[in-house]
Legacy VTK file of the C-alpha trace (Angstrom):
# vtk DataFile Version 3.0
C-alpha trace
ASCII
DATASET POLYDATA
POINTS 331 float
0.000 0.000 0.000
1.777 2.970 -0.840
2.807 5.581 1.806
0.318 8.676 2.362
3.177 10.871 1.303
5.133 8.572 -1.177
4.793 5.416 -2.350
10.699 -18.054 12.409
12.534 -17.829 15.647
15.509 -20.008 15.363
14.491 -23.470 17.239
15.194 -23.583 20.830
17.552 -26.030 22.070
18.834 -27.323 19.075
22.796 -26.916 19.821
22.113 -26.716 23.032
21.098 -30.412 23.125
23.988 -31.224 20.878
26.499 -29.776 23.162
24.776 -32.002 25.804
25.333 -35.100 24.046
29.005 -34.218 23.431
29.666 -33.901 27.164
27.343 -36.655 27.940
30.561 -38.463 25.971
34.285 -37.002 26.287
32.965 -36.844 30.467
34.371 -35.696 33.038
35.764 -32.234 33.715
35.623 -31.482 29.896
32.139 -32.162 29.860
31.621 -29.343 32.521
34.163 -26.787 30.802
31.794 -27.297 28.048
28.540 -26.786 29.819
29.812 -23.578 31.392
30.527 -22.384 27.925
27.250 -23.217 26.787
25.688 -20.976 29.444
27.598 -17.732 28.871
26.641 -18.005 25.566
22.860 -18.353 26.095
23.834 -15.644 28.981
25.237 -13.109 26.812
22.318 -13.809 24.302
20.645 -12.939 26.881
22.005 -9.650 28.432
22.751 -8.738 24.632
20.049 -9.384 22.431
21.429 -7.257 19.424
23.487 -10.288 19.351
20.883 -12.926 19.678
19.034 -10.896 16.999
21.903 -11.059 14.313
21.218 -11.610 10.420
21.091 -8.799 7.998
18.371 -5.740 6.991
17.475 -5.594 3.557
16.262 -2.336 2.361
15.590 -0.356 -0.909
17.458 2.941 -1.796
15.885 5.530 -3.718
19.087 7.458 -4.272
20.946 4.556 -5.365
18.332 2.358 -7.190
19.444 -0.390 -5.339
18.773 -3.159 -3.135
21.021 -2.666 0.021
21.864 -5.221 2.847
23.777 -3.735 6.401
24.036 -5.540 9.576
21.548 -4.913 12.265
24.049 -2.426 13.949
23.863 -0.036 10.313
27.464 -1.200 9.292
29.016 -3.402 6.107
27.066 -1.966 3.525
26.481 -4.075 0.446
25.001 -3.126 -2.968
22.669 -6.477 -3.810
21.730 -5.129 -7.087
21.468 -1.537 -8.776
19.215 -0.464 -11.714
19.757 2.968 -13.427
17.246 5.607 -14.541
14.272 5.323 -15.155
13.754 2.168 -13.220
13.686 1.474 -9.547
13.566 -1.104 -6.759
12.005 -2.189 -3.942
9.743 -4.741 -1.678
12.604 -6.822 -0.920
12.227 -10.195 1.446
13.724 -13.161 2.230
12.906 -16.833 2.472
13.058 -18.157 6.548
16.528 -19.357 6.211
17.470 -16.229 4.401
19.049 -18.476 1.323
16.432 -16.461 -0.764
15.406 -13.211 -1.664
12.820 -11.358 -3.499
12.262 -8.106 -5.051
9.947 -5.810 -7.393
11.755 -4.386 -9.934
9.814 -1.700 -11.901
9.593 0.912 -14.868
7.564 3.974 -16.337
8.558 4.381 -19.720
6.937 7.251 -22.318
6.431 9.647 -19.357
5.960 12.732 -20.959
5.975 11.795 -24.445
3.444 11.533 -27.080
2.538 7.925 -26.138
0.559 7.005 -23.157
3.119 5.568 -19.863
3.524 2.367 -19.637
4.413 0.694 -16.596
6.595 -2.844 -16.422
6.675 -4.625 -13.505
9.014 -7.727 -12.894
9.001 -10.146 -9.958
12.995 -11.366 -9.290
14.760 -14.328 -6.883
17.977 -14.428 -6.620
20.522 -16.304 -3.776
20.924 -14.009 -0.101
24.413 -12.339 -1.757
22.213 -10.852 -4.734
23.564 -13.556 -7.376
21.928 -15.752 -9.891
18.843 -13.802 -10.967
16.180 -14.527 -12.055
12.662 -13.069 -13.715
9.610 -14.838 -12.135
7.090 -12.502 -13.751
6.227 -9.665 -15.523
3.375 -7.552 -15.544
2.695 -4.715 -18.295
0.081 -1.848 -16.811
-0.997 -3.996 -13.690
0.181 -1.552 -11.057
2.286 -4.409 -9.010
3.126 -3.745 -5.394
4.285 -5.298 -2.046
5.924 -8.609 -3.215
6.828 -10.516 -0.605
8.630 -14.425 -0.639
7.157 -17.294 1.400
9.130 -18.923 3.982
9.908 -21.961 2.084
11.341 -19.283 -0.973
8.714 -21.289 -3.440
6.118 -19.089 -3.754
5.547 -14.769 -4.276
2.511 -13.045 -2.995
2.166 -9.494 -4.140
-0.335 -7.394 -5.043
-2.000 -5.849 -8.447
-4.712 -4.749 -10.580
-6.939 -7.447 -11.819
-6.763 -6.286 -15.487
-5.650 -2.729 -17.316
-8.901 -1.124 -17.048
-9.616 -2.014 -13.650
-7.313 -0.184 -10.772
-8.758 -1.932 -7.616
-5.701 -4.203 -6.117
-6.327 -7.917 -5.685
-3.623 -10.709 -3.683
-2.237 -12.916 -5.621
0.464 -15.702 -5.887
2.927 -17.708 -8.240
5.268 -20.158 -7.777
8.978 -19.020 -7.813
9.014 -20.844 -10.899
6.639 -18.782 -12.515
3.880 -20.753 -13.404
1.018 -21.205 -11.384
-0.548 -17.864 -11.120
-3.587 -17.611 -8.554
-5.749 -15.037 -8.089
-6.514 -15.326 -3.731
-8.651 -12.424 -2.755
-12.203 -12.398 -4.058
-14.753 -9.674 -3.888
-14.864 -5.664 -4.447
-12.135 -4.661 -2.017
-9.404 -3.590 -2.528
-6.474 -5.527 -0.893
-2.658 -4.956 -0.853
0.214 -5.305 1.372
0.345 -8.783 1.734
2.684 -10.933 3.539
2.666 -14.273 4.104
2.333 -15.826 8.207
5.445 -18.340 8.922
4.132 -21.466 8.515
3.153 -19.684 4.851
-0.367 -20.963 5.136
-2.026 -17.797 5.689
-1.751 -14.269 3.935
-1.769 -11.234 6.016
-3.115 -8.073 4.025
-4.621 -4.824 4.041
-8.166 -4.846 3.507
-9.956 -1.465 2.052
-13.988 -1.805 1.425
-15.192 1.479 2.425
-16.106 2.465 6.126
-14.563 1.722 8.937
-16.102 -1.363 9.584
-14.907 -3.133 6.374
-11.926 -1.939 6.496
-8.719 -3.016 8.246
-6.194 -5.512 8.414
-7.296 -9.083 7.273
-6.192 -12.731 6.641
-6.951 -15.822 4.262
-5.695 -18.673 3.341
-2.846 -18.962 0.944
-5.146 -20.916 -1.088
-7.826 -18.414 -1.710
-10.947 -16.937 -0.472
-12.647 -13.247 0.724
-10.487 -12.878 4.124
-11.342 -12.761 7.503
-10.882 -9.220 8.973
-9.260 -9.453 12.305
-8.471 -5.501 12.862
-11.115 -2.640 11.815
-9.397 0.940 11.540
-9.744 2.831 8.103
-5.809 3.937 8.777
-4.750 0.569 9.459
-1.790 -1.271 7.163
1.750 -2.417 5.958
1.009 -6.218 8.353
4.003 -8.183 8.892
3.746 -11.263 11.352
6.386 -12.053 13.841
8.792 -15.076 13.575
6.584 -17.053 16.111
3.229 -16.120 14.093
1.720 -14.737 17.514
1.881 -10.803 17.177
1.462 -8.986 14.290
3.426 -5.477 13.367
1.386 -2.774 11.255
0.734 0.575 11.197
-1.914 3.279 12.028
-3.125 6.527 12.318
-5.954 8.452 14.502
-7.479 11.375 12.227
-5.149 14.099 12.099
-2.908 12.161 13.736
0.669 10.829 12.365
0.976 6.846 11.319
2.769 5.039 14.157
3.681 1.667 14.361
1.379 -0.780 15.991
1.606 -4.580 17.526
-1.305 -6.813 18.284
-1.366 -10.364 18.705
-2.602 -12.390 15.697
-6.238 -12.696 16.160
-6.236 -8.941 16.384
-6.437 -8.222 19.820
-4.554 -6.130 22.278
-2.755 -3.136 19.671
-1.168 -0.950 21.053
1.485 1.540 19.918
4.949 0.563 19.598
6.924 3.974 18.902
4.592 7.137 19.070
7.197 10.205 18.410
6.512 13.321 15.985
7.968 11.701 13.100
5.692 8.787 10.869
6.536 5.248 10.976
6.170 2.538 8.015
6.616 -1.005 7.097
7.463 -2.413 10.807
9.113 -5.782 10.348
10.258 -8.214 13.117
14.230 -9.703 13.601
14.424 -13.300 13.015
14.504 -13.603 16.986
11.246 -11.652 17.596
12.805 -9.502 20.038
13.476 -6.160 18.034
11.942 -4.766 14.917
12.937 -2.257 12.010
10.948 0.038 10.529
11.137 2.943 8.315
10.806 6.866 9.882
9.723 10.079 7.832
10.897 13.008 9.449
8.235 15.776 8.423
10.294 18.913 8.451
12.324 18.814 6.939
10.906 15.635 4.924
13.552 12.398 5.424
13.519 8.756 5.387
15.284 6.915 8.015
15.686 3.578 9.082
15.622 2.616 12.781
15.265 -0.417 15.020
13.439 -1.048 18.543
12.657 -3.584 21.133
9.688 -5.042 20.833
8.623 -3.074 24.243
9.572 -0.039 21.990
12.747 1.040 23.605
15.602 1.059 22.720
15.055 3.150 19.291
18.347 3.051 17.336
19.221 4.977 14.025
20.331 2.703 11.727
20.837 4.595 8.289
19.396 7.584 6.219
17.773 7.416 3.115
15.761 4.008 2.847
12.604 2.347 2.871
11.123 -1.470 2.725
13.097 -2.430 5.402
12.976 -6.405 6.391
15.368 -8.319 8.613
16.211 -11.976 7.918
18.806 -14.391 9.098
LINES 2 333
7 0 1 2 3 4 5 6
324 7 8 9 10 11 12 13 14 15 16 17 18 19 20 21 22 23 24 25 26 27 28 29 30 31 32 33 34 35 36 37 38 39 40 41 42 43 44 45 46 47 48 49 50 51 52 53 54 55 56 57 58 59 60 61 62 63 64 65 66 67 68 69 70 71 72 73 74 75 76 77 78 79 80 81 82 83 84 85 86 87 88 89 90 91 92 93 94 95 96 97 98 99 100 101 102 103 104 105 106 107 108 109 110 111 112 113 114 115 116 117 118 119 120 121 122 123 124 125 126 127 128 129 130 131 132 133 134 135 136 137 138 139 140 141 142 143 144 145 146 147 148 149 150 151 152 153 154 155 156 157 158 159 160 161 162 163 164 165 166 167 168 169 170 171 172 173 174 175 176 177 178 179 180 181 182 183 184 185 186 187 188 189 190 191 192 193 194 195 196 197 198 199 200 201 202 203 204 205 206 207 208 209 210 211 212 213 214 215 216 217 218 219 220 221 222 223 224 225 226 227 228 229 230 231 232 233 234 235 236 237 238 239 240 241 242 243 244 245 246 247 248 249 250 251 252 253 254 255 256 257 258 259 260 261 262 263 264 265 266 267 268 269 270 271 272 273 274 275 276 277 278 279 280 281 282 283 284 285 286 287 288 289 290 291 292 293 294 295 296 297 298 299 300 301 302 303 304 305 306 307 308 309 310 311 312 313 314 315 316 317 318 319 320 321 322 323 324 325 326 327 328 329 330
């Protein structure tokens, strides 16, 4: 959904057990040396979550065209892939191990000529480093936005218009392959923003039907259907799920009011605000731990984009970089 001014938790215990079976057999006081080792790691995990958090942000940057990765502290910059004028980039994700990524690669050409514009969109995969790409898809005048990859990195969901002459947004999704296009929102709303939940059987998405009471944030099944509204607010959007599928990350905004990021649990109860500053918020995403979140800032005078982090209690707010937006951190 564009902007009003512009457009799974790693498995407890896994290691742990291992390193348990290995002193279960050298014994002894080795087996103990290990143990303690074991528990200043979790320890400092603990005390440090930045480092419990790791794996990499993925962002788009206007400026540069390009799809940028950083580490979660805003350092070791890496250009994933650049596109020059006209074009642009953005919507990028990653598959749950973060062997995958997505993005949404698009163009206006004839803009200002004689000949009416005409918008190409194109769906790319490529490997975590930003080699080996490849075209999924491509669109021609279907106004595509918000792709997003499922956890398993086999399937897109994004959003677009149904045909040329109709604008209203629909869900849908094709295999990374590129075949199997389906069509999974039905009715006259108009729904974008979608993203898929981590067990990638459910679509998260914005839901617009007019009035408050039709309108919010919804889910359906990846298979298809009309969606189950979970969260009525006409200035509700941008859902993201968190790692463990039990909270939710979106954002909002009161009339007259600036949009702020939001959690709730999944079934759309308990929101509440997670940063509430004088700046906007957009496109909140959740670390591969859960713990923390990015999301993107505009800064309304004068106008900037930044990126920042937070605890999921919403402190500890932490500039990250200037100058991006679609921010989403995966392992």
């Amino acid at each position: 959904m564009p902007h009003p001014t512009k457009q799974a938790s790693a498995a407890p215990g896994c290691s742990f057990g291992a390193i348990n079976r290995a002193g279960q057999k050298i014994g002894g006081r080795r087996a103990a040396g290990v143990l303690v080792i074991a528990s200043l790691v979790l320890a400092l995990g603990t005390a440090f979550p930045s480092l419990a958090s790791a794996g990499r942000i993925l962002y788009a940057n206007p400026s540069l065209r390009s799809i940028v990765s950083i580490s979660p502290n805003g350092g070791d910059h890496r250009v994933l892939y650049h596109v020059g004028f006209p074009a642009r980039v953005s919507s990028p994700s990653a598959s749950k191990n973060g062997h995958r990524i997505a993005f949404l690669y698009s163009v206006n050409s004839n803009h200002g000529g004689p000949n009416p514009p005409r918008t190409v969109d194109k769906l790319f995969i490529a490997r975590r480093d930003g080699s080996h790409r490849r075209l999924v898809r491509k669109f021609v005048n279907l106004d595509v936005e918000s792709l997003a990859i499922s956890p398993s990195g086999r399937r897109l969901v994004f959003s677009r218009q149904r045909t040329v002459a109709n604008s209203t947004q629909h869900v849908y999704t094709v295999r990374a392959s590129g075949h199997g296009l389906r069509l999974v929102t039905t009715g006259s709303s108009a729904d974008t923003d979608p993203q898929f939940s981590p067990s990638g059987r459910k679509i998260v998405f914005t839901k617009e039907a007019g009035g408050r009471d039709h309108t919010g944030i919804a889910t359906v099944r990846f298979t298809g259907g009309p969606g189950h509204l979970i969260y009525r607010s006409g200035s509700a959007s941008e859902p993201s799920y968190s790692p463990d599928g039990q909270r939710i990350a979106f954002v909002r905004a009161r009339p007259g009011v600036l949009y702020h990021a939001w959690l709730m649990r999944s079934n759309g109860r308990r929101a509440q605000p997670l940063v509430r500053n004088g700046s906007q918020q957009f496109n909140p995403c959740f670390s591969p731990s859960g713990r923390s979140l990015v999301y993107e800032q505009e800064s309304l005078s004068p106008v900037r984009f930044t990126l920042h982090t937070v605890r999921r209690n919403g402190s500890h707010r932490k500039l990250l970089r200037h100058g991006g937006y679609d921010p989403v951190w995966v392992r």
